[in-house]
Structures are given as structure tokens and as C-alpha cells.
C-alpha positions in Angstrom: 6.3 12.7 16.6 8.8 10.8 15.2 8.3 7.3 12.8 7.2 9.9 9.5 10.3 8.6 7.5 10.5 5.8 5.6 14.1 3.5 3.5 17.9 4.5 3.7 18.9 5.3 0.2 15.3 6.4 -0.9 13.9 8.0 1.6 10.8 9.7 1.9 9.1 11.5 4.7 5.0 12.5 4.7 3.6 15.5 6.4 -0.2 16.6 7.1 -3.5 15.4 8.0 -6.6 14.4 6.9 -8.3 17.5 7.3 -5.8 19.7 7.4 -4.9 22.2 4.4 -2.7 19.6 2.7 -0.8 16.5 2.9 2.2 16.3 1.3 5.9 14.3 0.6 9.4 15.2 0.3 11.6 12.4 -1.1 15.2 12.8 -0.8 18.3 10.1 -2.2 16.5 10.1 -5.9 19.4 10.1 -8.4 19.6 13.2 -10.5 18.6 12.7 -14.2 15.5 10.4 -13.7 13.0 11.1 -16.4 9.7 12.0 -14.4 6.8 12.1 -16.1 4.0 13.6 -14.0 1.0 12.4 -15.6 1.9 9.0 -14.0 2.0 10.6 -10.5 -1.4 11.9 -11.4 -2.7 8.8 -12.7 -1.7 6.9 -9.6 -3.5 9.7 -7.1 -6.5 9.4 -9.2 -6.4 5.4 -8.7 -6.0 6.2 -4.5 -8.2 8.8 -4.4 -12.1 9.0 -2.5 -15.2 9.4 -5.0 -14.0 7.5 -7.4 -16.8 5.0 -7.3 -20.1 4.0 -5.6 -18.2 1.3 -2.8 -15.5 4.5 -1.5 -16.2 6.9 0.2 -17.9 9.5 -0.7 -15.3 12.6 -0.2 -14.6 14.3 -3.5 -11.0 15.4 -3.7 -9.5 16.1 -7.2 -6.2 15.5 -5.3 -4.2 17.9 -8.3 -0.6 17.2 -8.2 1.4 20.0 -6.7 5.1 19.4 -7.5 7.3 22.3 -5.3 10.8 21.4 -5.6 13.3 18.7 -7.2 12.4 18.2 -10.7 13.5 20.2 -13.1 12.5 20.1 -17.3 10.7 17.2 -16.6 14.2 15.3 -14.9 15.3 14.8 -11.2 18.0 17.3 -10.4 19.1 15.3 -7.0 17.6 17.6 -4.8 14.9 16.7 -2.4 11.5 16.6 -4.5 8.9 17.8 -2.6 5.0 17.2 -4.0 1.8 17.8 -1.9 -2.0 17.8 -2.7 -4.3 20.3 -0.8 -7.3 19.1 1.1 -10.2 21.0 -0.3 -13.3 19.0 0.5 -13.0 19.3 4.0 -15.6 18.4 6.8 -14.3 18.6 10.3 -17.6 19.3 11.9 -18.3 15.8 10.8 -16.6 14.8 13.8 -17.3 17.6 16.1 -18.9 14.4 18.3 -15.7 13.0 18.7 -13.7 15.4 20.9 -14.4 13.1 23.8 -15.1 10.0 22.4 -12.7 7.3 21.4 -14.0 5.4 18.1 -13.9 2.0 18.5 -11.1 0.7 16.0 -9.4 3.6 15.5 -6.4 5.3 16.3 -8.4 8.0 18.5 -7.4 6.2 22.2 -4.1 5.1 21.7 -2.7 8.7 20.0 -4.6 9.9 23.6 -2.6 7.3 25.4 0.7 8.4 23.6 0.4 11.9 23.1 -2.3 13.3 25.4 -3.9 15.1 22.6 -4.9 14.2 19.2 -6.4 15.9 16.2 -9.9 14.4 16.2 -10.7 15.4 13.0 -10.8 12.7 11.0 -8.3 11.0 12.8 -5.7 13.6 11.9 -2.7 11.9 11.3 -3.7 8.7 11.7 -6.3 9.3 8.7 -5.5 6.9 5.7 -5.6 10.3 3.8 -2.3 10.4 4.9 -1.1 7.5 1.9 -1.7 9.9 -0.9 1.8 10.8 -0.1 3.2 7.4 -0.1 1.4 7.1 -3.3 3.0 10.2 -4.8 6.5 9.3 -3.8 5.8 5.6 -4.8 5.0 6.5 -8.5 8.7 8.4 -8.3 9.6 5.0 -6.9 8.1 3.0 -9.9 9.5 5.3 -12.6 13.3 4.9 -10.9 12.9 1.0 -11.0 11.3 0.9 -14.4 14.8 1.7 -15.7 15.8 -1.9 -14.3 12.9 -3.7 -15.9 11.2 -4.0 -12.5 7.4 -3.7 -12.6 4.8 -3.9 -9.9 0.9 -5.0 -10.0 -1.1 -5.3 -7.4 -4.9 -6.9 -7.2 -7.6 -7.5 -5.0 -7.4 -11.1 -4.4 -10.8 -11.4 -1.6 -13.3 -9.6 0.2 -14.8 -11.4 3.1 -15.1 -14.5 2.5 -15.2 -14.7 -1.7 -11.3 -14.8 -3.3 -10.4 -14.6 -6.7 -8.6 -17.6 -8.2 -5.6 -18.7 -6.6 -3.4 -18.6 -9.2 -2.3 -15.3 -10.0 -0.5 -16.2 -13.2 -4.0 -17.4 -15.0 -5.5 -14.0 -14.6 -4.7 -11.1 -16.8 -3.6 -8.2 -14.4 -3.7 -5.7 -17.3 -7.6 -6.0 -16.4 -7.2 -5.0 -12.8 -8.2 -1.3 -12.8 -11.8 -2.4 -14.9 -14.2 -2.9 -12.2 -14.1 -0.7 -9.2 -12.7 -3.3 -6.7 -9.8 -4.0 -8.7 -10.2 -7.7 -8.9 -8.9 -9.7 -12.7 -11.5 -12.1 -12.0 -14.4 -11.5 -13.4 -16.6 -13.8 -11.5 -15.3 -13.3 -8.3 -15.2 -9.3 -8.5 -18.7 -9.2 -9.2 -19.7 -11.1 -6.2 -16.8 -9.0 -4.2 -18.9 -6.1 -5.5 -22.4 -7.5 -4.3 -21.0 -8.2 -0.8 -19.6 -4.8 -0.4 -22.8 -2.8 -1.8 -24.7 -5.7 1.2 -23.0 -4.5 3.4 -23.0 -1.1 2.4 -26.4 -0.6 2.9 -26.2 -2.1 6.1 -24.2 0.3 7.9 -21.4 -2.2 8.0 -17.9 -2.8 6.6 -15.5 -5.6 5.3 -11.9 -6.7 5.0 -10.0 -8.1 2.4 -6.8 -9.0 0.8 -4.1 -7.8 -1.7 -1.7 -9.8 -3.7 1.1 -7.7 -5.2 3.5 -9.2 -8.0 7.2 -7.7 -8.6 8.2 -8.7 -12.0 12.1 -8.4 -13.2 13.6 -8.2 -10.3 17.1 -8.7 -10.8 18.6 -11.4 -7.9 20.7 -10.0 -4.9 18.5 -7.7 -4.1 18.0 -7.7 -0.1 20.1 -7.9 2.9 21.2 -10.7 4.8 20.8 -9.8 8.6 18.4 -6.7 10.0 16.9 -5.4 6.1 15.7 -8.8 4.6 14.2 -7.9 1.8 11.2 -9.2 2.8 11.3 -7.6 6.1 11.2 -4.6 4.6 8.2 -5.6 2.5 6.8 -6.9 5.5 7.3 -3.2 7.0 6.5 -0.9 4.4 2.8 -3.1 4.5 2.1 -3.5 7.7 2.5 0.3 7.9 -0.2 1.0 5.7 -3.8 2.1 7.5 -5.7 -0.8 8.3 -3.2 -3.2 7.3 -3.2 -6.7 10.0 -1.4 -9.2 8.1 1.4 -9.9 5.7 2.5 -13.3 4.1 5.5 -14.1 1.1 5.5 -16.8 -1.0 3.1 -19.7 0.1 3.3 -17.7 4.0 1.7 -19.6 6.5 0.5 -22.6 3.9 4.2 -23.5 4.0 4.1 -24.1 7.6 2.3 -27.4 6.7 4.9 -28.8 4.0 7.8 -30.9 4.4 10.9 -29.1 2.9 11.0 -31.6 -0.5 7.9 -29.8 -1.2 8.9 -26.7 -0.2 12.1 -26.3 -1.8 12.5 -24.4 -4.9 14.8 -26.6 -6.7 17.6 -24.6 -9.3 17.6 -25.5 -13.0 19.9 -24.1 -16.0 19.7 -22.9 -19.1 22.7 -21.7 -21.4 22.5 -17.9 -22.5 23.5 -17.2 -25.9 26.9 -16.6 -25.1 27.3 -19.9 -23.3 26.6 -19.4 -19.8 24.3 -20.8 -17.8 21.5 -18.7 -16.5 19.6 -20.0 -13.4 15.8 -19.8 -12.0 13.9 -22.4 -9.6 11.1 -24.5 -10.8 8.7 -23.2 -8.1 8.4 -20.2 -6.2 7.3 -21.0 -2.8 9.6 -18.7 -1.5 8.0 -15.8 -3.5 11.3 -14.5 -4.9 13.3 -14.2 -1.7 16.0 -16.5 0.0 18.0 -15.7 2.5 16.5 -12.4 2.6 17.9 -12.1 -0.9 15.8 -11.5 -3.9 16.5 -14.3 -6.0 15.5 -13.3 -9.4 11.8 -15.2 -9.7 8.7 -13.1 -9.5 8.3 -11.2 -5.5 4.8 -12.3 -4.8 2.8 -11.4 -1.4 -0.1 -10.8 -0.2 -1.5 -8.1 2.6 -4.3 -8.4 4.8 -6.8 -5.6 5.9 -9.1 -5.4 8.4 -12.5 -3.9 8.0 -12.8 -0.3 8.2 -13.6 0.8 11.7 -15.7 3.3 11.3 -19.4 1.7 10.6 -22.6 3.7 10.5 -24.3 1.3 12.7 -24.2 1.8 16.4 -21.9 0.7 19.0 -21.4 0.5 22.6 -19.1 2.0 23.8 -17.6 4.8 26.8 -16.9 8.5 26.5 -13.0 9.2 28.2 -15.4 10.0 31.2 -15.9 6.3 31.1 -20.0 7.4 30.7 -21.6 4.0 28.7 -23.0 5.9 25.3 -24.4 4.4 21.8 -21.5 5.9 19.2 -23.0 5.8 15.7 -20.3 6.9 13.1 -20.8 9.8 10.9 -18.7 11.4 7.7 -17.8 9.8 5.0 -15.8 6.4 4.7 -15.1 3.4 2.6 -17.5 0.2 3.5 -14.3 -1.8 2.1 -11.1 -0.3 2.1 -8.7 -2.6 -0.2 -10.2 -1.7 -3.8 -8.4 1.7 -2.6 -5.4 0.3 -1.0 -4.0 -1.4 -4.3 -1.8 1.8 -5.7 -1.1 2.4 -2.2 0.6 -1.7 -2.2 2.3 -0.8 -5.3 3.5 2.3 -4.0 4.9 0.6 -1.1 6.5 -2.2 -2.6 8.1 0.6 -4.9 9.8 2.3 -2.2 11.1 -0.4 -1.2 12.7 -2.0 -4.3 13.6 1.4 -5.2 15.8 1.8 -2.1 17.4 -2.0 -2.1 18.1 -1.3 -5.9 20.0 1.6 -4.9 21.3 -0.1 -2.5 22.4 -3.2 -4.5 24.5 -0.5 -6.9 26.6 0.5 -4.0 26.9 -3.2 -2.5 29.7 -4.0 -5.4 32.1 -2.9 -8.3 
């Protein structure tokens, strides 16, 4: 099974399932020396992690930070760090009914289709359990670009058909972790909340969207041709579980404008020392030109579908191709995104970690 690796410099590559004994990360191309402080790591599993309200699912997993190799006196040593959380609230008989059966949604008939066998239990590798790695490796990610002044906040921006204000920059993001859909906007996350708790009780599920905002990102990161910065970005998020959709700047708004709207025009100001220091009046390009970071804020957003498995019941065959009534059962989230935020972050981490390292070697 190939595909588990992910950037060039900073690479990373995820192992286990979702309900096997642990799932786990081993990053390698982090400079030696980093300052590492695990707590962070920690902090961001917690914010991925099931049980941690009443809209997730319901798995508890203290998902305690195990790190093997790499780091040494609280520093990188420029070996591959390797970090893993074990599984402990396992349930595979939870999906005992699924040994023949595809779910609709899922990953369950295509794995079939590629591989001719699958691990059915809870999807196996195909689980979004599988992200707590990314999310591990991500906060490395986040602590290698802090050093550069980058910094990365992500936000649920709708649920179904109710969206937070549209402009980002009247919100305060340092609010987005105090409600448990991770929402700034107070109105709108308590009727996010309602719809989801609806829903909920329903048997049903809901999608949603992310935006994520890259502050201090130096210009000239990003390459020109086949790694566009964001084509990367674009990557890294449609790679996440769940994830449909994936738009940068104004995305598919912009398809509508004429190009003197669309244009981020360049104006100067002098530094202290006399030269002139650039930015754009607008940002409809989100930060990237050319597939070149260009020095204004990265924004995006990411789309999700809703989660597949529902506790209602469905039509569907059995790989005899017998017509049965498929009613899901374990545990699952009714709306993934308030969830998939750190994973975003971690994401866009990677990759700005690894076209930052990348940028370092791209000139004297």
C-alpha cells in the first residue's frame, strides 16, 4: 500500500488503524536543534481527539503522547522522530456486521475493489483515526515554522446551511476553541450547535466548512511549475477524511469578477532604513501568485461532506448483491469539522514547514 508519505523536505509517513493497537508517525528532514515542547503536541491531540464533547463521537481515547525516537533533552537531534498513540478504547465487534457489507459512503467498497481485502473494523485504514498522526507531526510542523513568525488558525466557518460571518478579520480567532464547534462567532456557533444536536437526535449527519489563516508568511514561498504552493495546500486538504472541496483566496467567487476587481494591486511603504517594503491592497489571491506565496495572509477554506456513517437506515446490497436495510452502529461524529480544525492546521503546517525548508535551499 503505497500513498502513506507525505512533502519532500519534511516528510512524514503515518502507520496503523483505527482499531488496531496503535496509530503512529515518524517524521524525517526536521532540522536538528528545534526546541520541541511536548505539551503542545499534547494539547493539539487533545483538540483532535473523540469524547471531547456532546456533538463527537462518543469513543473515549486519552490519546497520551508516546514519543520513541528523535528528540532528545527536549531538542530535535536530526534523526527521524517517531511518536504514536495506542488505541485503547477499542470496539471491533461494533462492526462485526460489516464483514460483507459495504457502507454506503465509505471507503469499505472501493479498498475491496483495490485490494480485495480490507480491514472492516472501523474502516481500518481508511478510519479518520488515522489523522492523529498528521496531527502529531503537524504540531512538530507548527513549532519549526514558529521560528519564522508563521502562525496558523483555523475555524469553523458553516455547518449546513448557517456560516459564520464572512469576514474573517472581524472575528477574534483567539476565541475559536470556546465552544465545542470551534466557531468565533458567537451567534452563528450557537445555531451551528442547535443544528448538529437536530440532527443528532435524528440519526443523521452534516457537513461543513473550514477556513484556515497562515499569518507571517514570508513571500517566495512555493514553486513555480508541479509544487504550487497552493497545490500543495490543495493536496495536503483534500487528503484529509471526508474532505470534498478546496478553494484559495476568493476560489470559485472569483470566477465571476473581471480582473480590475480581481487584481491585488501593489503599494509601498519605506522601511526605516529606506527601502521600500511591498504588500497588495486586497487579497483575493489569498496570499499566493504564481504559485508563490506572496507575503499577505494564506487564507482557504476546506469543504467536508457529512459523515457517512448515519444511525438511520439505508438501502443498500450485501457483496452478494442481496437488497438489505444497513443501519450503522459504533460510535461517530454527527458533524465531523468541529474535529477536523487541528487536523487543517496540522496540514497546512506540513506544508509550509516543508516549502520553508525548501525556500532556505532555493538561494544564498
Amino acid at each position: 500500500m503505497p500513498g502513506n508519505s507525505f512533502g519532500q523536505q519534511f516528510k512524514i509517513t503515518t502507520f496503523g488503524e483505527s482499531h488496531g493497537a496503535a496509530v503512529g508517525v515518524v517524521i524525517d528532514g526536521c532540522p536538528a536543534g528545534l526546541s520541541i515542547d511536548e505539551e503542545i503536541i499534547q494539547a493539539e491531540l487533545d483538540r483532535r481527539r473523540p469524547g471531547q464533547s456532546e456533538i463527537t463521537s462518543p469513543r473515549k481515547e486519552e490519546d497520551k503522547l508516546n514519543i520513541l525516537s528523535g528528540i532528545f533533552e527536549g531538542k530535535s537531534t536530526g534523526a527521524p522522530i517517531a511518536m504514536l498513540i495506542h488505541n485503547r478504547d477499542q470496539r471491533p465487534g461494533d462492526y462485526s456486521h460489516l464483514t460483507h457489507t459495504w457502507r454506503p459512503g465509505h471507503a469499505d467498497f472501493t479498498y475491496d475493489q483495490k485490494y480485495g481485502f480490507r480491514d472492516h473494523r472501523g474502516g481500518g485504514r481508511s478510519s479518520a483515526r488515522e489523522t492523529a498522526a498528521r496531527v502529531m507531526a503537524g504540531a512538530v510542523a507548527r513549532q519549526l515554522i514558529a521560528t519564522a513568525g508563521i502562525q496558523i488558525k483555523a475555524f469553523v466557518s458553516s455547518v449546513g446551511n448557517v456560516s459564520a460571518t464572512s469576514d474573517w478579520r472581524s472575528l477574534d480567532l483567539e476565541t475559536i476553541d470556546q465552544n465545542p464547534v470551534r466557531c468565533p462567532d458567537p451567534e452563528a456557533s450557537e445555531k451551528m450547535i442547535a443544528l448538529i444536536k437536530t440532527l443528532q437526535a435524528e440519526g443523521d449527519t452534516i457537513g461543513g466548512t473550514i477556513t484556515c489563516v497562515a499569518t507571517g508568511v514570508p513571500a517566495g514561498l512555493g514553486e513555480p511549475v508541479f509544487h504550487k504552493l497552493q497545490a500543495d495546500l490543495a493536496s495536503a486538504m483534500l487528503g484529509i477524511n471526508a474532505c470534498k472541496g478546496f478553494e484559495i483566496g476568493d476560489g470559485f467567487a472569483g470566477s465571476s469578477m473581471r480582473g480590475s476587481q480581481f487584481n491585488d494591486l501593489f503599494e509601498a511603504e519605506m522601511d526605516p532604513a529606506g527601502h521600500p517594503r511591498f504588500r497588495t491592497r486586497t487579497n483575493h489571491s489569498g496570499g499566493i501568485q504564481g504559485g508563490i506565496s506572496n507575503g499577505s495572509d494564506i487564507v482557504f477554506r476546506a469543504a467536508f461532506k457529512p459523515v457517512s456513517t448515519i444511525l438511520a437506515e439505508q438501502e443498500t446490497t450485501d457483496r452478494s448483491g442481496n437488497p438489505i436495510q444497513l443501519e450503522g452502529k459504533g460510535r461517530h461524529d454527527p458533524c465531523v469539522v468541529p474535529r477536523a480544525v487541528p487536523i487543517v492546521e496540522a496540514m497546512c503546517a506540513l506544508v509550509l514547514a516543508d516549502h520553508w525548508l525548501m525556500q532556505r535551499s532555493s538561494r544564498l
